[in-house]
N, C-alpha and C positions, 0 to 999 in steps of 0.2 A: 243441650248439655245441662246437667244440672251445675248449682251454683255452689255447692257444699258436698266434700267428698264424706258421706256419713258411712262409719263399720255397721251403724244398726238403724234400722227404720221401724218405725213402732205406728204401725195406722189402723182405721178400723175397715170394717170392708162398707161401710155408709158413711162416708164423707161429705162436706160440706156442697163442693162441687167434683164432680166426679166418681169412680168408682174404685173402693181401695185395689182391687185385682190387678186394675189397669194401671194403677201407681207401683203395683209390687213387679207386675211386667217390665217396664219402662224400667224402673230404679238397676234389676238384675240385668237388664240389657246394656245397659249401661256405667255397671260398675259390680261386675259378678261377683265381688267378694262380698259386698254388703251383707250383712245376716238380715231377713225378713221376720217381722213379727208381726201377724193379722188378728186383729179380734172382733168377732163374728157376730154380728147379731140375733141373725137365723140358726137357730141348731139342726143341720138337714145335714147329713151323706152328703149329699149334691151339692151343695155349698164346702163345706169341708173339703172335699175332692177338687172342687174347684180353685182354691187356696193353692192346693197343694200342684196343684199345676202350674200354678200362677208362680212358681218357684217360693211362697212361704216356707222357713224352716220351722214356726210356729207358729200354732192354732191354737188360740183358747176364745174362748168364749164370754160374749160377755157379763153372761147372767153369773161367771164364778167370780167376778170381778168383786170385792169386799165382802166375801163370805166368808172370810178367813179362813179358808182353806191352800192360802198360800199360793193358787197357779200365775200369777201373774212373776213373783217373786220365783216362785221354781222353772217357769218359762226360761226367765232369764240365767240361774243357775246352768242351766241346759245348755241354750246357747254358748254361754262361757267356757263349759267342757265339748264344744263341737259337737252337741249331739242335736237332734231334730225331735220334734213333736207335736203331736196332733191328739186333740180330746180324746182320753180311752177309749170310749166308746164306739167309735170309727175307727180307731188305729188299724185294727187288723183288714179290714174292707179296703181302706185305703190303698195299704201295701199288699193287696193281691192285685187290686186294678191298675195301679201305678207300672210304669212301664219301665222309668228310668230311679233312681233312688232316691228315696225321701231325701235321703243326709247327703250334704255336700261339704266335704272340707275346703 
């Protein structure tokens, strides 16, 4: 069981010990309302996809992280209005391959 009921989890998918996918599994298995946020090291499809199976409602990446281009900050605007998202540039790949729906309220 975890020790702390959190609304939002903020990890990267390279963690100290473990692998952030497997904390995003576990965390939604166990308390399905959480809202998920992953930030990625690797920029691939394959990774992205795999996020988004892992039940993330949020994918950014890490190389946008102080560019100021805002996604860490609009990530979070997102989630506030119940919506989901994943790097533009996969979005649409994503949600052709995905089976069940990105966005969970």
């Amino acid at each position: 069981m975890l020790r702390y009921k959190p609304s939002l989890l903020i990890c990267s998918s390279d963690l100290e010990t473990g692998y952030g996918m497997n904390l995003l599994r576990r965390v939604k298995a166990e308390l399905p309302t959480c809202q998920l946020l992953i930030v990625l090291v690797r920029e691939t499809q394959a990774v992205v996809q795999e996020a988004m199976q892992a039940y993330a409602d949020v994918v950014i990446f890490k190389s946008s992280l102080g560019t100021g281009k805002g996604d860490f900050v609009q990530a979070l605007q997102t989630l506030s209005e119940g919506a989901c998202i994943s790097p533009r540039r996969f979005a649409s790949s994503v949600l052709q391959k995905r089976r069940t729906p990105i966005c969970r309220r």
